[in-house]
C-alpha positions in Angstrom: 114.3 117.2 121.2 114.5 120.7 122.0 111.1 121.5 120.5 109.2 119.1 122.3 106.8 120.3 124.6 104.1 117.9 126.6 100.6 118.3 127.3 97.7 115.9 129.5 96.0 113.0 127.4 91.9 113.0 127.8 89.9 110.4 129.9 86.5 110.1 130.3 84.8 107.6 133.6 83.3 104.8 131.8 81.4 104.7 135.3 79.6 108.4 136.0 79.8 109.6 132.6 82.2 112.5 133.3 84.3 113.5 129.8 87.9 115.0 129.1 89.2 114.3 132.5 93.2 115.2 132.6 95.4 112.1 132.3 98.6 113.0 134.5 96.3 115.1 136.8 93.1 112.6 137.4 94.2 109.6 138.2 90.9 108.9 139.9 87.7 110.4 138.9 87.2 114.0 140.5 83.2 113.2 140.1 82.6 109.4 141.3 86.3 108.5 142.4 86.4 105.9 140.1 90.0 104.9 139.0 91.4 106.0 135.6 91.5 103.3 132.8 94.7 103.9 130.4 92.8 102.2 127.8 90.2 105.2 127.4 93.3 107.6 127.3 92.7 109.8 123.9 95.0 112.9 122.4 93.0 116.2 122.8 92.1 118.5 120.3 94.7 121.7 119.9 92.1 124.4 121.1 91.1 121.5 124.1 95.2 120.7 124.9 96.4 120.8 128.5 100.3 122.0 129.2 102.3 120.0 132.0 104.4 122.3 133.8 108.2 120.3 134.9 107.2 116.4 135.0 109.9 114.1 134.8 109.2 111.3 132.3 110.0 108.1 134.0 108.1 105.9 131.3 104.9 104.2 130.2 102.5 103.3 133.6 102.3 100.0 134.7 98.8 97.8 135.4 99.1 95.4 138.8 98.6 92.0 137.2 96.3 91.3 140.8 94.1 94.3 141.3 94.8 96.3 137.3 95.4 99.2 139.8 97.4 102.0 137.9 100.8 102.7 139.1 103.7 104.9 138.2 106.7 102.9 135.6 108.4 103.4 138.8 106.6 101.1 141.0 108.0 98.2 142.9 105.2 97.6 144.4 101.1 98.3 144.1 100.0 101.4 145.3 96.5 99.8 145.6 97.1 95.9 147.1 101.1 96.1 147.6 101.4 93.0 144.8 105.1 92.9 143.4 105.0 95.0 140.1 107.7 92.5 138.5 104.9 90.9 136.5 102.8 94.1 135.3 101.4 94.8 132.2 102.7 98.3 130.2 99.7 100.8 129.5 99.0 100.6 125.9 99.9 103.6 123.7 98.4 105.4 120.7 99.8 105.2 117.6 101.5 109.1 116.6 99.6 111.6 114.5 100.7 114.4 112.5 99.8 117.5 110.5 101.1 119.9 108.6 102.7 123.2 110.5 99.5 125.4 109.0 96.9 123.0 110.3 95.7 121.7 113.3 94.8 118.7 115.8 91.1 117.5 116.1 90.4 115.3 119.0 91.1 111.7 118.4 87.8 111.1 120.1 86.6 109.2 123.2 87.1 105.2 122.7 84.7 102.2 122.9 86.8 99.7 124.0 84.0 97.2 124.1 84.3 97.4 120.6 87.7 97.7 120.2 88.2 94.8 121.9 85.9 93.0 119.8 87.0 94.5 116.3 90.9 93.1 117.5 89.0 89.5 118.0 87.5 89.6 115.0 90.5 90.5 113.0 92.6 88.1 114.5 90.4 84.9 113.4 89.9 86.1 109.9 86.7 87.4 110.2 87.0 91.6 109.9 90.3 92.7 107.4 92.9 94.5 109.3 92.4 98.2 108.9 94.5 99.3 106.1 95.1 95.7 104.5 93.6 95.4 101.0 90.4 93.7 100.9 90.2 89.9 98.8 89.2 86.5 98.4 89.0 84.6 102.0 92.8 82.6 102.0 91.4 79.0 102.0 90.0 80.6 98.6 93.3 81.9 97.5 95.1 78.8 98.6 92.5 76.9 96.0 92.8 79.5 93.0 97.1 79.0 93.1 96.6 75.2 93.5 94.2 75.0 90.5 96.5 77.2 88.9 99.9 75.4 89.6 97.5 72.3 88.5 96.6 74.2 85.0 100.1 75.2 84.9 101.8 71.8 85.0 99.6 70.1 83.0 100.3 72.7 79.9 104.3 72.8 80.7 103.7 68.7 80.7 101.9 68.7 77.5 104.4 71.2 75.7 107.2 68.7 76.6 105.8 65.8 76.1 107.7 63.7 73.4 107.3 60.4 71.5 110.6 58.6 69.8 109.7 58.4 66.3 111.8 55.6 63.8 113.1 58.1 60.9 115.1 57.4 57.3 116.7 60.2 55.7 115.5 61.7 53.1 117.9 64.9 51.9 120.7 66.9 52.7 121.5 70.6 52.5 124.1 72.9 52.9 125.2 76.6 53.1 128.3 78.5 53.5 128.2 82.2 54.3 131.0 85.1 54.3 130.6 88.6 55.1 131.7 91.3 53.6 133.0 94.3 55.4 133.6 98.0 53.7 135.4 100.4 55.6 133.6 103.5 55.1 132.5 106.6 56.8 129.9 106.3 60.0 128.0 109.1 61.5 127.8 109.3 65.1 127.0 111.0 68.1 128.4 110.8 71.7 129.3 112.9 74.8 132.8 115.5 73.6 134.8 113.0 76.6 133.6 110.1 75.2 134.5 110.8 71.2 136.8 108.2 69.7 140.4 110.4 68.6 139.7 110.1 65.0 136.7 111.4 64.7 136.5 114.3 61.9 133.5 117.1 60.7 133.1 117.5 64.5 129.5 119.8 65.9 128.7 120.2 69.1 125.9 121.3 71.2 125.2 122.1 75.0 122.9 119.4 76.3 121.4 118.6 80.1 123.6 115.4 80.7 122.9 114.7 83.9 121.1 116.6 87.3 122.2 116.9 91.2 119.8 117.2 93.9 120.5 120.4 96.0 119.0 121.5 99.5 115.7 123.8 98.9 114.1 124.0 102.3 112.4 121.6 104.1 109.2 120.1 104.5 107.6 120.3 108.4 105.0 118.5 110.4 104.2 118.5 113.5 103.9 114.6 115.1 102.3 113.9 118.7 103.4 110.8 120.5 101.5 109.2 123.5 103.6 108.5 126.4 101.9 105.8 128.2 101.5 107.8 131.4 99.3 110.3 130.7 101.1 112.5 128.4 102.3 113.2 125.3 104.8 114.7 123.5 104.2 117.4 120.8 107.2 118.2 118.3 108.1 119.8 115.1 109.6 117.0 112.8 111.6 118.4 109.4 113.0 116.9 106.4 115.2 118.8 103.7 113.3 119.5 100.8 115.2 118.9 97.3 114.8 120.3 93.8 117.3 118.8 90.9 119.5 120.9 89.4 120.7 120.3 85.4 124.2 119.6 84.9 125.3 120.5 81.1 128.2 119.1 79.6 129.1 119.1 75.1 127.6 116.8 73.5 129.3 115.9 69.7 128.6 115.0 66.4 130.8 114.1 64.1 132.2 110.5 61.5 134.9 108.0 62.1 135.8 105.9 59.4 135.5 101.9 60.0 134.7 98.8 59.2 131.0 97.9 58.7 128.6 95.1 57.4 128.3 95.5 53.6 126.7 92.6 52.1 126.7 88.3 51.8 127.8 85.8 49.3 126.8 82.3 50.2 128.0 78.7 48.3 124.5 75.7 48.6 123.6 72.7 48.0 121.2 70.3 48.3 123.1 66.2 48.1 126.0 64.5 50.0 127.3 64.5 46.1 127.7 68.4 46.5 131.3 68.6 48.4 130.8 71.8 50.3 132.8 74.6 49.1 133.2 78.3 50.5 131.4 80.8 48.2 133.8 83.2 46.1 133.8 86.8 47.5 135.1 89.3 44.3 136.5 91.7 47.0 136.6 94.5 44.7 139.5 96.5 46.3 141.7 95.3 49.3 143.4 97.7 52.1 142.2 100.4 54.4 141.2 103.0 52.2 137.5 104.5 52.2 135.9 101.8 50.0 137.8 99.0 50.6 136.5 95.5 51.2 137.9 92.3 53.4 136.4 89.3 54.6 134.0 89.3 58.0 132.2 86.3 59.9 131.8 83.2 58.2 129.2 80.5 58.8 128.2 77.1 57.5 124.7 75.3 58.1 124.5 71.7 57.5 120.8 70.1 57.6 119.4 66.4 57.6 115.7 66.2 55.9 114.4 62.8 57.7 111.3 61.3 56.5 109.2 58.7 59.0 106.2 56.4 58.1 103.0 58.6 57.9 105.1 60.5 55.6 105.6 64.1 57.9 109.1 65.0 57.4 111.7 67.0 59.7 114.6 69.1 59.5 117.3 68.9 61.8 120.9 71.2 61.6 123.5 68.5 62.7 127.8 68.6 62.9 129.4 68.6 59.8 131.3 65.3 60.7 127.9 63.8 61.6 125.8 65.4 58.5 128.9 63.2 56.5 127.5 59.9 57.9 123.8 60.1 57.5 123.7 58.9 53.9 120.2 58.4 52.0 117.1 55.8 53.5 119.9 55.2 56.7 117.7 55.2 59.5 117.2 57.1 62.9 114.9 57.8 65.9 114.3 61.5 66.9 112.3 62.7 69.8 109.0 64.4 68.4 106.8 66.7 70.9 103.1 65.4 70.4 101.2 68.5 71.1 103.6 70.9 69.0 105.2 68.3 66.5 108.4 69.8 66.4 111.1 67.5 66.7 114.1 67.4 69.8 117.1 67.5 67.3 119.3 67.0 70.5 118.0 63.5 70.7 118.7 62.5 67.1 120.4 59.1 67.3 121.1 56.0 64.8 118.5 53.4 65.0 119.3 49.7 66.0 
């Protein structure tokens, strides 16, 4: 990016003591001579920051897998023993930071790798939580929680469905019939002006926010530095577009349609096989399309068994008309009955023998 511009990562000589040695510059210790470990590399604070004049970026150093001597990503070969670099570890890098454009970089602070080290250990075996995961139960306790759970489950859904076949005679019958009634008559109603129906009549509108757009207003900045892994890093402006919505307004309408809506119910009953079904008589009180009139809507019939068994606890099942026709009085059946609930699998309902 055009806006990058890269500065010297801080090491201090975990052997003399020395602090904020220059990453790219001291490879070696300028006090003891000791080599630099790219493990103890850490980002400078802004007022401590470094410049590097024209380096060429060639990539992250590499570690000799025979003598950990640091060498350039360009290496074929140890600068220290001469070992083949095929095999070399990458230096490890820190993860980016950022801040906002009006503040400013602290030190990320020299690093105790002894405990680092140890702090990775004990998060891998379960010990320490990984930074930033949310703290819980141990697993081998969650495990045991879902399994008790899934037990406690399975044994409710197993009791809820558990059913015993239960010898039946009948004991009733009932019946219903039911027609609607429609009147066509005036609705009020509201919808967007585009979406009114053609005869709609006493018409108001109104401006209303129907929608809203999301349009550009600035952007939002910060300022992220990345670690190279050779003793650098990379400082850079990063920058999102900001956006604020905007109201879209559109007519939104009043206004009544005539049309056919639910007016009221007449229903025909009966309570024996004796009482033939019939549909219920409707008095439509005037016929046609004119505000007022009436016509016939949904109709619906409802035919029920009333089955009695031996303790005496009775059940109601709705059953086919053909079917409710062949289930006369004391004729007997077997039904599926929960025993937890007592409420009886009509589904199942079957002649006995």
């Amino acid at each position: 990016m055009s806006d990058e511009k890269v500065y010297e990562m801080l090491w201090d000589c975990k052997y003399c003591g020395t602090t904020k040695l220059l990453g790219k510059t001291h490879r070696f210790c300028p006090n003891c001579g000791a080599a630099q470990d790219p493990d103890t590399r850490y980002f400078p604070s802004d007022a401590e920051k470094v410049a590097v004049q024209d380096h060429q970026y060639v990539g992250a150093d590499k570690i000799c897998s025979a003598c950990n001597a640091l060498n350039s990503a360009l290496a074929q070969f140890c600068g220290q023993c001469g070992s083949p670099m095929d095999k070399a570890a990458i230096a490890r890098r820190l993860a980016d930071q950022s801040r906002a454009e009006n503040e400013t970089f602290e030190s990320s602070g020299s690093r105790d790798l002894a405990k680092e080290r140890f702090d990775a250990e004990m998060q891998r075996i379960g010990v320490q939580p990984t930074p930033g995961a949310k703290t819980g139960l141990p697993n081998l306790v969650k495990i045991g929680l879902i399994a008790l759970l899934a037990v406690i489950v399975v044994g409710v859904l197993a009791a809820l469905f558990w059913k015993r076949e239960t010898a039946l005679a009948v004991a009733g019958h009932t019946w219903e019939r039911v027609i609607e009634i429609e009147r066509f008559k005036p609705r009020y109603e509201s919808a967007w002006c585009d979406g009114m129906p053609f005869d709609a009549y006493g018409v108001s509108r109104e401006v209303r926010q129907r929608s809203s757009r999301q349009v550009p207003d600035g952007q939002d900045c910060q300022v992220v530095r990345s670690d190279r892994g050779d003793g650098t890093f990379v400082e850079r402006t990063e920058c999102t577009t900001r956006y604020r919505d905007e109201p879209i307004y559109d007519d939104y309408c009043y206004y009544t349609v005539n049309r056919w809506d639910y007016e009221r119910a007449v229903r025909a009953q009966g309570s024996s096989l004796a009482d033939v079904p019939v549909w219920p008589q409707t008095d439509i009180r005037q016929t046609g399309t004119c505000i007022g009139c009436e016509r016939e809507g949904r109709r619906s019939e409802t035919y029920k068994v009333i089955l009695k068994g031996d303790d005496n606890k009775t059940y109601t099942c709705a059953v086919p008309f053909e079917r409710w026709q062949t289930m006369p009085i004391e004729s007997t059946w077997k039904l599926d009955v929960g025993v937890i609930t007592g409420q009886p699998d009509c589904r199942s309902l079957e002649p006995s023998g």
